[in-house]
C-alpha positions, 0 to 999 in steps of 0.5 A, spaced: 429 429 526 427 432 521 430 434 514 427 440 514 430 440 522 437 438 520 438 444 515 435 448 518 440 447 524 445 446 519 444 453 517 444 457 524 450 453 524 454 457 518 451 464 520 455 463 528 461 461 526 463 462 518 467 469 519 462 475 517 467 477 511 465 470 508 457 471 509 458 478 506 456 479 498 458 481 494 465 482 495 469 487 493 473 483 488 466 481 484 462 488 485 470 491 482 471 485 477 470 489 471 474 496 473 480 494 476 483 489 482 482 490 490 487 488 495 489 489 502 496 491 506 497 485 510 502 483 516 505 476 517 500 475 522 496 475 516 499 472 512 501 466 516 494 466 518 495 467 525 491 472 525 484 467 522 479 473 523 483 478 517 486 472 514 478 470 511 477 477 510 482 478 505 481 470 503 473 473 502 474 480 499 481 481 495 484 479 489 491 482 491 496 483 495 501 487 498 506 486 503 507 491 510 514 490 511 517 483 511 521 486 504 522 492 506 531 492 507 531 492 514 527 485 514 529 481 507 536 484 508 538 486 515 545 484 514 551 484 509 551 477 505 546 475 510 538 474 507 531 472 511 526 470 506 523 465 511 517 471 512 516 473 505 516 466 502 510 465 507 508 472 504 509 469 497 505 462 499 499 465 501 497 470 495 499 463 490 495 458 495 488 464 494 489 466 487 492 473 488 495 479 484 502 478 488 505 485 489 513 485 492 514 492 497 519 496 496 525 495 493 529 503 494 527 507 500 530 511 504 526 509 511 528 501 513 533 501 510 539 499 514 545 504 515 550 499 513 548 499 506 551 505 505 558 504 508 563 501 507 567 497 512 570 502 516 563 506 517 565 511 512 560 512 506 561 507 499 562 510 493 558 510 487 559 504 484 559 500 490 554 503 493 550 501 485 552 494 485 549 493 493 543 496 489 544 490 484 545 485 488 540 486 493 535 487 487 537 480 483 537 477 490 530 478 492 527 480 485 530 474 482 527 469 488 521 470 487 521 471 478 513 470 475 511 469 482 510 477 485 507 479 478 509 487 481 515 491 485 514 498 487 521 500 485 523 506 488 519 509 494 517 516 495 524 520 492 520 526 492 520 532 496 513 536 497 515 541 492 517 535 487 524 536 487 528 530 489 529 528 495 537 528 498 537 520 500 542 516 501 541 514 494 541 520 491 547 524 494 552 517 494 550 515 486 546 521 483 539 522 480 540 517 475 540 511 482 532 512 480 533 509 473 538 504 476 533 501 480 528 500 475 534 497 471 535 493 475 529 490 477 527 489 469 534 485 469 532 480 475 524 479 472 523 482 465 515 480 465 514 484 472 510 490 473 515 496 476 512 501 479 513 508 482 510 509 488 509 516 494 504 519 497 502 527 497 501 526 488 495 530 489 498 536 491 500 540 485 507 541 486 509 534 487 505 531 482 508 536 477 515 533 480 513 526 478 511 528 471 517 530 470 521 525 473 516 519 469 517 522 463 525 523 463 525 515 465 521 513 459 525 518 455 531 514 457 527 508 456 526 506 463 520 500 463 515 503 469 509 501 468 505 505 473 505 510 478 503 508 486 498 513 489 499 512 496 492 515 497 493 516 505 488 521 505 484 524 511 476 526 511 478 533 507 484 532 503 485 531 498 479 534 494 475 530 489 477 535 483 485 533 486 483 526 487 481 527 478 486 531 476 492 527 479 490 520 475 488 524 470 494 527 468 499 520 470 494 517 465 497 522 460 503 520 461 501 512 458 501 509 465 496 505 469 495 508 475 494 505 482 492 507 488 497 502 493 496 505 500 488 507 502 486 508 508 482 514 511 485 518 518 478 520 521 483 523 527 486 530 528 493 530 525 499 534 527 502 533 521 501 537 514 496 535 509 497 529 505 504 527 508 505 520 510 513 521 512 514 516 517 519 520 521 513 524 523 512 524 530 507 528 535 506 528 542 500 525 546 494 529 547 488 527 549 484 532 544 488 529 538 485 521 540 478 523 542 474 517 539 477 511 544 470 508 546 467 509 539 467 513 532 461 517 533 455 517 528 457 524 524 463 521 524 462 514 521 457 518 515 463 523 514 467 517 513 462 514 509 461 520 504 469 520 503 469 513 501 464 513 496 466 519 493 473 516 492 470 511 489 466 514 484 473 517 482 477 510 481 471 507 478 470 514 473 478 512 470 477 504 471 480 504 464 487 506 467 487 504 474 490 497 475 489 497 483 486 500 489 489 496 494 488 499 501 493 500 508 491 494 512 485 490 513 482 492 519 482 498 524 485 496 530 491 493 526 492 499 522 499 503 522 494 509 524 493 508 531 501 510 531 502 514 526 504 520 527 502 519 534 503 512 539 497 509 542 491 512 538 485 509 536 483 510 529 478 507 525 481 508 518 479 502 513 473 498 511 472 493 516 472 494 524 475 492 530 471 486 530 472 485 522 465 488 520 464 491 514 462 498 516 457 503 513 462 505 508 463 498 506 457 498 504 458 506 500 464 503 496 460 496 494 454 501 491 459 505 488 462 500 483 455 500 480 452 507 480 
């Protein structure tokens, strides 16, 4: 046989069976190198490499990463004095092993987060101060596991309501408004070189985005260290519009922070729920014209889709001087938390790659994107 023969052989070889991702150039992290990091949302089937397919895809095409749920409370600290690190240590493992921008989610949050950590031995509610050094430990516990090795924490999660004002959590009605600046002071205590973020969703929306500027800047008044605040940027094909999209991370980076999109993805499905909102305690019924793509995005779809990609995109690189991040809510389609939110059962087509793990038309957008 001949050399010729044999690499040629060689060659048809790698095309079958190196995963799509890994024969995909450029990358996202290499097209956005000069702008700002790419990252995905990943679950533990991912990050334990079960899942082989998404776990390459990430491996091929991002530079940071965010955990989906492994160090929410409910999951790191699921009982009084009892942690469970054994996932987010696997979590931590990966991002070191490929080189990543690790990022820790979420330290305060009002969902996942379990009952008992607002009571006290008999069921009723702690009071402040001890409500605060729960808060304290809980924070040095998992901040201080893993100091110089997670590199950013979103902090304080969705505090907000839509019309900016702060959101009565159990947080905030046992300890005060000033539990924000407690948190963040917590977390600097713990790891005082990582980055602290706020992050929410709905910023594009005048009301709450003017609520956030007004809580950043009575932070930094107080000398509270955020570094950024987190766009979730869980958006649909008409919400938020591009100016939106602007304004908002133009008016965050007045305020001298970076400014990260944390949490993209694109729902091409009807919602029932308001415009913009990513409130995880929304719930709709099953109705069929709600889920009208299961066998398929049809082609106006897919273009529209496509559109809203890049045009996104053009924004993020347009303010490439302050955004740090854009890191999107899943890898690929049939693991995102769309198919089941707000609704159970439905077949999104949120993201980048497919069902198959292929980059789709609006990967291609977002990649040309980098360099118009």
């Amino acid at each position: 046989m001949s050399i010729r023969s044999v690499l040629a052989g060689l060659s048809t070889f790698l095309t079958l069976t190196l995963p799509l991702c890994a024969q995909t150039t450029p990358s996202l992290r290499d097209a956005f190198k000069d702008d700002f990091l790419v990252g995905a949302a990943l679950n533990e089937a991912i990050f334990s490499e079960r899942d082989k397919r998404d776990a390459a895809i990430v491996k091929a095409q991002f530079n940071t990463t965010t955990p989906e749920n492994v160090l929410k409370w409910e999951s790191v600290h699921p009982q009084p004095e009892k942690y469970d690190f054994a996932a987010p240590d696997r979590y931590v493992a990966f991002g070191e092993a490929n080189h990543m921008f690790i990022v820790g989610h979420t330290l305060v949050w009002h969902h996942q987060t379990p009952k008992w950590v607002f009571e006290d031995a008999k069921g009723k509610p702690l009071t402040r101060d001890a409500l605060l050094q729960r808060m304290r430990d809980h924070i040095q516990a998992v901040v201080g596991r893993y100091k110089g090795r997670v590199r950013g924490w979103d902090v304080v999660n969705e505090a907000l309501e839509d019309d900016g004002t702060l959101r009565q959590s159990p947080w905030m009605k046992i300890i005060g408004e000033d539990y924000i600046e407690k948190a963040f002071q917590f977390a600097h205590e713990a790891d005082p070189a990582a980055e602290l973020y706020y992050n929410d969703y709905s910023l594009e929306n005048e009301p709450k985005r003017k609520g956030v500027i007004e809580l950043i800047r009575k932070l930094q008044a107080h000398g509270v260290p955020v570094a950024g605040i987190g766009i979730q940027g869980h958006d649909n094909l008409e919400w938020p519009t591009i100016e939106q999209e602007d304004a908002t991370i133009a008016a965050f980076a007045a305020l001298g922070v970076k400014v990260m999109i944390t949490e993209l993805d694109i729902n091409v499905l009807p919602s029932p729920a308001a415009s913009g909102s990513a409130d995880v305690s929304l719930k709709g019924a099953a109705n069929p014209d709600l889920n009208p793509y299961t066998r398929g995005l049809p082609d106006s779809v897919q273009q529209a889709l496509t559109k809203r990609y890049a045009e996104l995109f053009r924004v993020f690189v347009k303010h490439s001087d302050v955004i740090r991040r854009v890191t999107f809510w899943g890898v690929s389609d049939d693991s995102s938390w769309l198919n089941n939110w707000p609704i159970p059962g439905r077949t999104n087509y949120p993201l980048l790659f497919d069902r198959d793990g292929k980059p789709k038309p609006a990967f291609d957008a977002v990649i040309k994107a980098a360099s118009e």
